[in-house]
N, C-alpha and C positions, 0 to 999 in steps of 0.2 A: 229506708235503706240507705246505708252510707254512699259515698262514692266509691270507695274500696271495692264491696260488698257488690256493688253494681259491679265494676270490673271482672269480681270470678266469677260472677253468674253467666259473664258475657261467655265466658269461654263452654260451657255444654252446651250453651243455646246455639254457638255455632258449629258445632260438633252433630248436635241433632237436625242442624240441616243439612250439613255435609253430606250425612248415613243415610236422609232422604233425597238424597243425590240431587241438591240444587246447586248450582254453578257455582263454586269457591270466590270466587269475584263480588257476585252479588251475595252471597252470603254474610260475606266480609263487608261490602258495602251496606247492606240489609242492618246488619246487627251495630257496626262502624257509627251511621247516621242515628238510627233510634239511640245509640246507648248517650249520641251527644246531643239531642235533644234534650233527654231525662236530665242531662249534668247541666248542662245551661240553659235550660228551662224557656228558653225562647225561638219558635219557627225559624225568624229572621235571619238570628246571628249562627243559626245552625247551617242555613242555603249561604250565608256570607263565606263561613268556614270552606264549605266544599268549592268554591267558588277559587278562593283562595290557594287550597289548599291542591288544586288540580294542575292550575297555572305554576305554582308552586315546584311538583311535581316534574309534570313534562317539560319543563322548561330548562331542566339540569342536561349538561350536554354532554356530560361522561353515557346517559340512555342512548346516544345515536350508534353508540357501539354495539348495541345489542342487533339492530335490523343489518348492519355489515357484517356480520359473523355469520348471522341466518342466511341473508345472500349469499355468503361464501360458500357454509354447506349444500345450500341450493345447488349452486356453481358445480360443484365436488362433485355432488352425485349425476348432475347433467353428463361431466366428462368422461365417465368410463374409470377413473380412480380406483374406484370400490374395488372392481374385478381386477386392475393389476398390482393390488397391492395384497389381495390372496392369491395369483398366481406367483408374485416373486414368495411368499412368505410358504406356498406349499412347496413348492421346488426345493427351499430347505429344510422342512420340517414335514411334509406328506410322507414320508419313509417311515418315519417314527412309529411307535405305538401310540393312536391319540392323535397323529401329526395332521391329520385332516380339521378335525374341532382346534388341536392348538395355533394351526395356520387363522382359522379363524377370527382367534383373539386376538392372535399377534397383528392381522388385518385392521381390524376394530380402533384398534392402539395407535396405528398408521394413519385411519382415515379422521378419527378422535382426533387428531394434531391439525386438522385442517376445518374441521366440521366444527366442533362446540357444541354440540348437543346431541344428546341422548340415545334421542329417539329418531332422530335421522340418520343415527349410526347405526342401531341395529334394525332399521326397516330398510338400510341399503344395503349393508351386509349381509341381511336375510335374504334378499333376493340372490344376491350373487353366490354366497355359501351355503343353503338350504340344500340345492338341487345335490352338491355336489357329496355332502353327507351323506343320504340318500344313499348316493349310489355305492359307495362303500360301506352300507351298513350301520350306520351307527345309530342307534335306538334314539326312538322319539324323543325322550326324555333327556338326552345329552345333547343332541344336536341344538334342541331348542334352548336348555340352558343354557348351555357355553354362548349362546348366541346372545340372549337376552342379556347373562352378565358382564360378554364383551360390549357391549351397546353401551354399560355404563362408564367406559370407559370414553365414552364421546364428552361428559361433563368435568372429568377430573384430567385428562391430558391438555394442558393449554393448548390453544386459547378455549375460553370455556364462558359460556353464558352465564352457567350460576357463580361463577368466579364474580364476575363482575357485576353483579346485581350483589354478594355478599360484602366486595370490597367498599361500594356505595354505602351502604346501608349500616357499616361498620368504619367506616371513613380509615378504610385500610390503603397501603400501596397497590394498585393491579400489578404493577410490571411485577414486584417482591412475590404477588403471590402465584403467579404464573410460576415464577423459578421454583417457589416452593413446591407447586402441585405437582412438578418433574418429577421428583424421586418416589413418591407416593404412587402417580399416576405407573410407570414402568413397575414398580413391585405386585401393584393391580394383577398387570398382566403376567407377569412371574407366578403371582400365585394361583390365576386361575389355569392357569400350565400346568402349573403342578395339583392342582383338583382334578385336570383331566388326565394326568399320568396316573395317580392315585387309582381312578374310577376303572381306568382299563385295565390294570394291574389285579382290581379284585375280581371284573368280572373280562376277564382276557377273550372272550368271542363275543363283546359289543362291537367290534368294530374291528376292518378290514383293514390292510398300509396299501397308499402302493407303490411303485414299484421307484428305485433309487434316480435323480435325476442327475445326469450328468453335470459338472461344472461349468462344461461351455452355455446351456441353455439356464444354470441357476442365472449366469454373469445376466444373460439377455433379459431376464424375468424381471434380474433388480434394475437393470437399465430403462425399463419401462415405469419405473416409480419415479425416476426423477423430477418430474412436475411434482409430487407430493413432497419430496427432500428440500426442491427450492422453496414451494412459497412456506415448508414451515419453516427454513431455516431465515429467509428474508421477512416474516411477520415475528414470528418471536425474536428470531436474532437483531430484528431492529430494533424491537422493546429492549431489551437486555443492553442495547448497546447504546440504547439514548438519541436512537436516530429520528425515528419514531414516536408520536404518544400511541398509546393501545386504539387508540380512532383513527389516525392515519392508515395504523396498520391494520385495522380492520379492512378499511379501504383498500387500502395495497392487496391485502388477502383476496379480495371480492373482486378487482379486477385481475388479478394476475389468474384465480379460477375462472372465470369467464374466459379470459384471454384460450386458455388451455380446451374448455372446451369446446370454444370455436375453433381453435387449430386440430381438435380431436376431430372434427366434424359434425358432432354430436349438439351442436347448436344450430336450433331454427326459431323464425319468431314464433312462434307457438309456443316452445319450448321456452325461450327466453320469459314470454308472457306466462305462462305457469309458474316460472321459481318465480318472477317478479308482485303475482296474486300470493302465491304461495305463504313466501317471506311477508308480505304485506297483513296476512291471515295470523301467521303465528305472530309479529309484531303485536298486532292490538288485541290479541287474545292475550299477550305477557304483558303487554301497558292495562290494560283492564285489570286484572290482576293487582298489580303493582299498584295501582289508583284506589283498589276495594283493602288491600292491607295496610296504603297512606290511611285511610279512612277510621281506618278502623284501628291503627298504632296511633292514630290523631287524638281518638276518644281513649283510648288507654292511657296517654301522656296525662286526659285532661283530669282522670283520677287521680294522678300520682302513685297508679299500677304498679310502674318501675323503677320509681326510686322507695317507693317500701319496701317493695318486694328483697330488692339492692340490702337496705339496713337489716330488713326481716334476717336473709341470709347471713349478712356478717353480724348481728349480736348473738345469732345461733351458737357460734365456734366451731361452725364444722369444718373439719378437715376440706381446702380445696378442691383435694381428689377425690373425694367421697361425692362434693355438689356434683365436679365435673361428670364422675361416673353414673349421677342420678340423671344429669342433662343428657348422654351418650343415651342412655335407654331411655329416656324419653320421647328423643328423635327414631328409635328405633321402631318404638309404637306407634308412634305418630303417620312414620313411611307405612304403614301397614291400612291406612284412612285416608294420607293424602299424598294428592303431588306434590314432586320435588321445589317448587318452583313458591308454591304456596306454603310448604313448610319453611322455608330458609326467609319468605318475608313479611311472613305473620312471629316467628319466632325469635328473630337474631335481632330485632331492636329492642324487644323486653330482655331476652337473657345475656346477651351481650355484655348491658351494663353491669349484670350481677358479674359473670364471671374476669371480667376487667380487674372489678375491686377486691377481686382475692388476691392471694402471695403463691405463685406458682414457682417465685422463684429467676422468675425472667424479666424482658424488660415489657413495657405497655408492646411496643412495634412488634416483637418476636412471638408475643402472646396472641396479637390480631392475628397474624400470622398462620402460627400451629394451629389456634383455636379455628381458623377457618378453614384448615385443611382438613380438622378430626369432621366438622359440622359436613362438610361438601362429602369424606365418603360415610358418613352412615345416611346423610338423604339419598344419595349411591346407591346403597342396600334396600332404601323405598323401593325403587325402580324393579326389584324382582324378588320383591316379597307380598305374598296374597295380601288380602285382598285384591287390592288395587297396586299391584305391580306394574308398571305400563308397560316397561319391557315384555314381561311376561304376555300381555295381550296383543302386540304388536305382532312379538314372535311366533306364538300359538296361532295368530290369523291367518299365516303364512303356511304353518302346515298343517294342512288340512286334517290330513290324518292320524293327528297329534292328539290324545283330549287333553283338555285343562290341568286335569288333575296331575298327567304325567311332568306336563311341560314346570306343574310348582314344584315336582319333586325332584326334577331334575336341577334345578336351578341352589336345593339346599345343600348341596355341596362349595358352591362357589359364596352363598350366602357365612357360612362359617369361614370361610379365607380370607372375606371382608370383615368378622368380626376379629378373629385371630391379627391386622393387618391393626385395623383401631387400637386394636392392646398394645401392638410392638410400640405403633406411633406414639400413642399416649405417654407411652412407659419412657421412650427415648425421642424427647423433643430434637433430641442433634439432628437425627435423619431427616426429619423436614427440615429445618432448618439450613442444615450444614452447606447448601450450594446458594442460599439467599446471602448468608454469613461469605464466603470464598466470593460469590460476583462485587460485593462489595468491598472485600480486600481490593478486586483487581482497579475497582473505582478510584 
């Protein structure tokens, strides 16, 4: 068997342990090691490799941004955040039709700019906006989607975890793709507003309003978000403005949230020691990770995986948009088997280089760019599509008397606003682009 030949074979065999639910890390590392064994054909220089190639690894210092972003969100939801930033967001939008679920998002969106992740987004927002659904009625099925697909907006509104593990791994700008994920991220939440206007519109007795709040208590509602307004405008506005690298500001982020919810009160050492095990827990579970996909993009390279694969594609002649459209649905299936975290770093060092060396049209920088914006929301769309949606499990844990089944149907409305969202972007690269393109005019 060639080396080639070895390389596709690598990919069902990891697939087949995935489906029998063995840890993506070790899988990757499992199949990673045997497959560079087989290629280089000796024990030694295979344990030299890992050996190498671990130190290699953790030893890149753009990684310490990842455990500052997770303290920060730790930070976040210590402070009380969550719950004032769905009370200012329902005081303007609880009146509505819907306005209970669109406060929600609009929440999500809010604490997503401080958090970077996911799944911390919608198991805090779950806590805080579940009950409150509930009480107004709104069917299992809504309350939980809108929840689970705000949650995704914890990785596409900067600052963003998988941002920065994509920019790594693609040797993109961070701060560039931060600006980019802005317009993208906000249309997110636009359009799952408008999935949830749509929904009550067809079926008009899912869901209760209440009653209009005066202006003097909107003003007090927003006056209580301003810790969330500072530290994002002081973390990203420092990125943006060159004040900052994205690790400072990570730093700045993680103390200025700590800071906040010790003056909330809401900090004790117990507490402190929980986000500190916490963060510590989710760190070496995304370094594990990241170590089993070095591993295993290591024995990929040592084929020559991805530079055939590279030629394979361009002697083809296909249309750009045709690959890029084959890769888009790739990732689509893919989220439907795996986490977000393990599809973006088993994935984007092999196709990365193929879709570099096509003609889209634009330049190398603007192409990392877009192309890491389309990749970041359809693994998005992983997060609350069965399978293994994790949103969708996080949020279903929450309500009890929710089943499964409801909480995946409810979620296929906002699943199509992300697909519809991919086409606009695809179709018109300006819009992600356009405020990376203006911050550097003001440069």
């Amino acid at each position: 068997m060639s080396n080639f030949e070895l390389a596709l074979w690598s990919f069902p065999v990891l697939l087949i342990l995935v489906f029998l639910r063995a840890p993506i890390a070790l899988a990757m590392i499992g199949v990673g090691v045997g497959g560079t064994y087989l290629v280089i054909g000796t024990p030694m220089m295979t344990l030299n490799q890992l050996k190498t190639l671990t130190y290699g690894t953790f030893s890149n210092y753009s990684f310490s941004i990842i455990p500052l972003f997770l303290l920060m969100g730790q930070f976040a939801t210590l402070s009380g955040m969550s719950a004032s930033l769905f009370r200012a967001a329902e005081s303007f939008l609880g009146h509505r039709r819907g306005g209970v679920a669109m406060s929600a998002v609009g929440a999500c969106a809010g604490f997503g700019a401080i958090c970077g992740s996911s799944l911390a987004t919608a198991a805090t927002m779950g806590q805080v906006a579940l009950p409150e659904l509930r009480r107004y009625g709104y069917p299992g099925s809504l309350a939980t989607g809108a929840l689970a697909a705000g949650g995704t907006l914890g990785i596409l509104i900067p600052p963003s975890v998988i941002l920065v593990i994509y920019a790594i791994l693609a040797e993109q700008n961070i701060e560039k793709l931060f600006v980019a994920a802005l317009i993208p991220g906000i249309l997110a939440a636009v359009g799952y507003m408008v999935a949830i206007s749509i929904w009550v519109r067809v079926s008009p007795n899912s869901a209760a309003v209440r009653d209009r709040v005066p202006w003097g208590e909107r003003m007090v509602a927003l006056g209580k978000v301003w810790p969330v307004i500072t530290i994002f405008v002081v973390v990203v506005g420092g990125i943006y403005a060159g004040i900052f690298t994205p690790t400072e500001a990570a730093a700045v982020g993680a103390a200025g949230t700590g800071l906040v919810a010790v003056v909330s009160g809401q900090m004790s050492l117990d507490r402190l020691r929980e986000a500190v095990l916490s963060t510590a827990g989710s760190t070496a579970m995304i370094f594990l990770i990241i170590l089993g996909a070095g591993i295993y993009n290591n024995f990929l390279s040592l084929t020559q995986l991805p530079q055939s694969a590279s030629a394979w594609v361009g002697a083809q002649g296909f249309s750009p948009w045709f690959v890029l459209t084959i890769v888009l649905l790739m990732y689509l299936v893919f989220g439907c088997v795996m986490d977000s975290l393990s599809m973006v770093l088993l994935t984007v060092p092999i196709i990365f280089p193929i879709m570099v060396a096509l003609d889209f049209g634009m330049s190398a920088d603007d192409f990392g760019l877009w192309f890491g914006i389309l990749v970041l929301i359809v693994v998005e769309v992983g997060l609350i599509t069965p399978p293994v949606g994790m949103n969708l499990f996080i949020i279903n844990s929450m309500a009890e008397r929710t089943p499964i089944s409801e909480t995946y149907r409810g979620a296929l409305p906002f699943v199509l606003t992300d697909i519809v969202r991919v086409a606009i972007l695809a179709t018109f690269p300006a819009i992600t682009l356009w405020l990376v393109w203006f911050v550097d005019s003001l440069g």
